[in-house]
C-alpha positions, 0 to 999 in steps of 0.5 A, spaced: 500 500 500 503 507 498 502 511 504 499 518 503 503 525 504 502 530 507 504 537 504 510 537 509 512 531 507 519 534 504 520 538 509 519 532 514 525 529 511 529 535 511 528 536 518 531 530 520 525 526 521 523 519 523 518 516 519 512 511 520 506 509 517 500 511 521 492 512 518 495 511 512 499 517 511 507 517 511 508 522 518 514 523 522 513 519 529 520 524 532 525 529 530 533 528 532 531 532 538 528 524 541 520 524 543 522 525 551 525 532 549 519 534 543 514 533 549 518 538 555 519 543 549 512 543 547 510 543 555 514 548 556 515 553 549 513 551 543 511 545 539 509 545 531 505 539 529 504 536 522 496 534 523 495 535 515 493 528 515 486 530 519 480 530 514 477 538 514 470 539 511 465 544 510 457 544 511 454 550 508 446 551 508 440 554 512 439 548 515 446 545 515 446 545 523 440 541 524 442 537 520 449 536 523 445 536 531 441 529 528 448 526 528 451 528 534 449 528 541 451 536 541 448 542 540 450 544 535 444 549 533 446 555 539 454 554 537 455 561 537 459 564 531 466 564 532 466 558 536 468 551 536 466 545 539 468 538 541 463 532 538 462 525 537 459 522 531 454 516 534 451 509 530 445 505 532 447 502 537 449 508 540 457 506 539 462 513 537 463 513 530 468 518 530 471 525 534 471 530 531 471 538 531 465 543 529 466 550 528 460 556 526 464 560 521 457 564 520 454 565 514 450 558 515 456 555 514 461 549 519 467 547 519 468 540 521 476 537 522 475 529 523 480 523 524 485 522 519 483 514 519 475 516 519 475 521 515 473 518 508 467 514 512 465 520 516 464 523 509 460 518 507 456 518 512 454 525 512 453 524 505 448 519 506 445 522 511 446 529 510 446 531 503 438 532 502 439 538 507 446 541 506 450 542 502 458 538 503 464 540 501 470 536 502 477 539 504 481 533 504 486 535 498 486 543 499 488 544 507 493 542 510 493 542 518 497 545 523 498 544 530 502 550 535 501 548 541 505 551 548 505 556 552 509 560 547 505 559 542 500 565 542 508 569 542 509 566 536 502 566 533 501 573 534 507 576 531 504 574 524 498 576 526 496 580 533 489 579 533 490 572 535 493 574 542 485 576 545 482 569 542 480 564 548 479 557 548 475 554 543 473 561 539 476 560 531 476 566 526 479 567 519 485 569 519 491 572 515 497 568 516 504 571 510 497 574 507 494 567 505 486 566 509 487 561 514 481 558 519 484 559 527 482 556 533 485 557 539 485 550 541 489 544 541 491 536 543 496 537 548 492 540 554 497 546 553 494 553 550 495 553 543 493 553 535 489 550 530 491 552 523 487 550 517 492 553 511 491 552 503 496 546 501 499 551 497 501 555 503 502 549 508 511 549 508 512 557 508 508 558 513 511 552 517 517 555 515 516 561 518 513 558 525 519 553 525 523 559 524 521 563 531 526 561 537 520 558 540 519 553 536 521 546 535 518 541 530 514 535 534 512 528 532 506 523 533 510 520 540 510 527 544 503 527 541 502 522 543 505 522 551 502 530 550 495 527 549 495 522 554 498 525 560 492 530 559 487 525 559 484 526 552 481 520 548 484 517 541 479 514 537 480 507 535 483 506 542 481 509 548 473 509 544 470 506 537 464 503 535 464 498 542 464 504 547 458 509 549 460 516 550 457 514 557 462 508 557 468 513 554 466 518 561 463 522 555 457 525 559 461 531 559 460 531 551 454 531 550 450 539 551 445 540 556 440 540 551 441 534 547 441 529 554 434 525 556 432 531 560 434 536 555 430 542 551 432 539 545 433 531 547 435 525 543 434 525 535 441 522 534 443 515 533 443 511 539 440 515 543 435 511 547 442 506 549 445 512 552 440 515 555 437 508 558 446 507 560 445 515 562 440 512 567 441 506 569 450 505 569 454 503 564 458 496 565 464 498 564 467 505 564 474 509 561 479 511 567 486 514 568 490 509 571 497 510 574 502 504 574 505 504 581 511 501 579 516 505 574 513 499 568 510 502 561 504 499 562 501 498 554 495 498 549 492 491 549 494 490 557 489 485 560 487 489 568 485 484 573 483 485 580 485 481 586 483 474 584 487 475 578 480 475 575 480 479 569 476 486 569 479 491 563 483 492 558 489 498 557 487 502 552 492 507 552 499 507 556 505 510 556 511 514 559 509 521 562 515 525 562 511 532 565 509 526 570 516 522 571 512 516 571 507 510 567 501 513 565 495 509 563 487 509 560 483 503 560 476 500 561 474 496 567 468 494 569 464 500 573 464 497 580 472 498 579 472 505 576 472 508 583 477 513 584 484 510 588 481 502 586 487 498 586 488 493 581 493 490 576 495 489 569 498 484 566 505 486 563 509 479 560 504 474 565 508 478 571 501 483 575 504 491 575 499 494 581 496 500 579 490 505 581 485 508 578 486 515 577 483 522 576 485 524 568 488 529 566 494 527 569 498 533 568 493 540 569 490 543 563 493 550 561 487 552 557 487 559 555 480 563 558 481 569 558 
């Protein structure tokens, strides 16, 4: 199978990048400054990621947020212009489709950023189900995507345009970057304040360059994404959740607006709602925890979780090293009556038992910007 590129694909090699296969794209998965150092840098000034491989749609129409809200348990109706939110495409069986982000750009316009790995099936599916109502433009092949993520970023950012400094979290606007339009959301996958930057493929390797030329900035790869992500206890999709979880089972509640919940203004209308709501009300069987090894032993995706008796309870859907942390960290799914707080319970790592206990998520606090 040929891998796909991104438009920084020669940049990547330039820099000295390590590459691998991942969602089908050829991605640098680290730089010569080695994961562990990417990840403190990005925490401590600047990182600039390469998310070009995530898929970027437009709906355009009157009745283009109505439509979108039948697919999402999220309110998309009363999403304000100039912001952006958090959503989740459901099935039938009310599993996860796919995380994805949707911004109102007004003009009865919204811009939708998808899974790379997802992205052809969530087209489809707005497709089949959507069409009729809205008009759907994929943006697959004309923006490019990066990610300027830490507490310098908005230093950066602003010298290419000032404006960007009184934006906060989860607002997005059209900006002017090296005189080429760009969509910006002041947002990110890090836990780290930063941007989002949505740039016309043409335009993706000069405005990487001039970001990367800041002093700043260092180039960062998937596995400091990775370990970024964990520690701020956010989800990947295809491993912390899929079609076989539930937003419930996920510890998603939170995802779900007010109004779209069983009691709410606006309740049900998307796919699967009825098993969620009935999981809302009555308990999900197992549920997503953070999960902190006690022994400085990586504990890693795939890991059986077993309680006292040996007796198997869960699987790690994540794990790794933290390095802000200094420790193992790790997400999983137990069953619910291990889910509580400081539960101990055990992974199998190489049929030897690595205590753990359930822990808060995220392991490292959050640095949103909100004003």
């Amino acid at each position: 199978m040929t891998l796909a590129k991104t438009p920084l694909h020669s940049l990547h090699l330039e820099l000295g990048a390590k590459m691998v296969p991942f969602a089908g794209y050829d991605m640098p998965v680290q730089y010569p400054l080695g994961v562990m150092k990417e990840h403190l840098h990005t925490r401590e000034k600047a990182g600039l990621f390469d998310v070009s491989h995530m898929g970027q749609i437009l709906l355009r129409g009157a009745d283009a947020a109505a439509a979108l809200e039948s697919l999402v348990p999220v309110d998309i109706l009363d999403l304000p212009q100039g912001m952006q939110r958090y959503a989740l495409f459901t099935d039938d069986n009310g599993g996860i489709l796919d995380d994805l982000m949707v911004a109102n750009l007004g003009d009865d316009t919204l811009f939708l950023v998808v899974n790379a790995a997802c992205k052809e099936q969530d087209l489809a599916h707005l497709q089949q189900r959507i069409s009729a109502r809205c008009e759907i433009e994929s943006l697959f092949d004309a923006r490019a995507l990066l990610a300027l993520q830490g507490p310098k970023a908005v230093d950066v950012l602003a010298r290419l345009a000032p404006e960007v400094a009184g934006m906060t979290f989860m607002q997005f606007r059209r900006v002017q970057l090296l005189g080429v339009d760009c969509f910006v959301s002041r947002s990110g996958y890090t836990g780290e304040d930063g941007f989002e930057i949505s740039v016309p493929v043409e335009n993706a390797e000069a405005l990487a360059r001039a970001l990367l030329a800041e002093e700043e900035v260092q180039p960062i790869g998937l596995g400091a994404r990775d370990s970024l992500r964990l520690e701020a206890g956010l989800c990947l999709y295809g491993h912390d959740m899929s079609t076989a979880t539930s937003p419930i089972e996920a510890s998603l509640l939170w995802a779900m607006s007010k109004p779209r919940r069983a009691d709410g203004a606006r309740a049900g209308g998307f796919p699967g709602a009825e098993r969620i709501f009935a999981q809302q009300r009555d308990g999900a069987p197992n549920k997503r925890v953070g999960l902190l090894p006690q022994e400085r032993v990586p504990v890693r995706e795939g890991a059986e979780i077993v309680d006292a008796e040996g007796q198997v309870i869960g699987q790690v859907s994540s794990g790794g090293f933290g390095p802000s942390l200094g420790a193992p960290v790790a997400m999983g799914y137990v069953q619910s009556s291990h889910a509580a707080i400081d539960t101990p319970v055990w992974a199998m790592v190489r049929g030897k038992r690595v205590p753990m206990r359930v822990a808060r998520t995220p392991f490292v606090a959050q640095r949103y910007y909100r004003g």
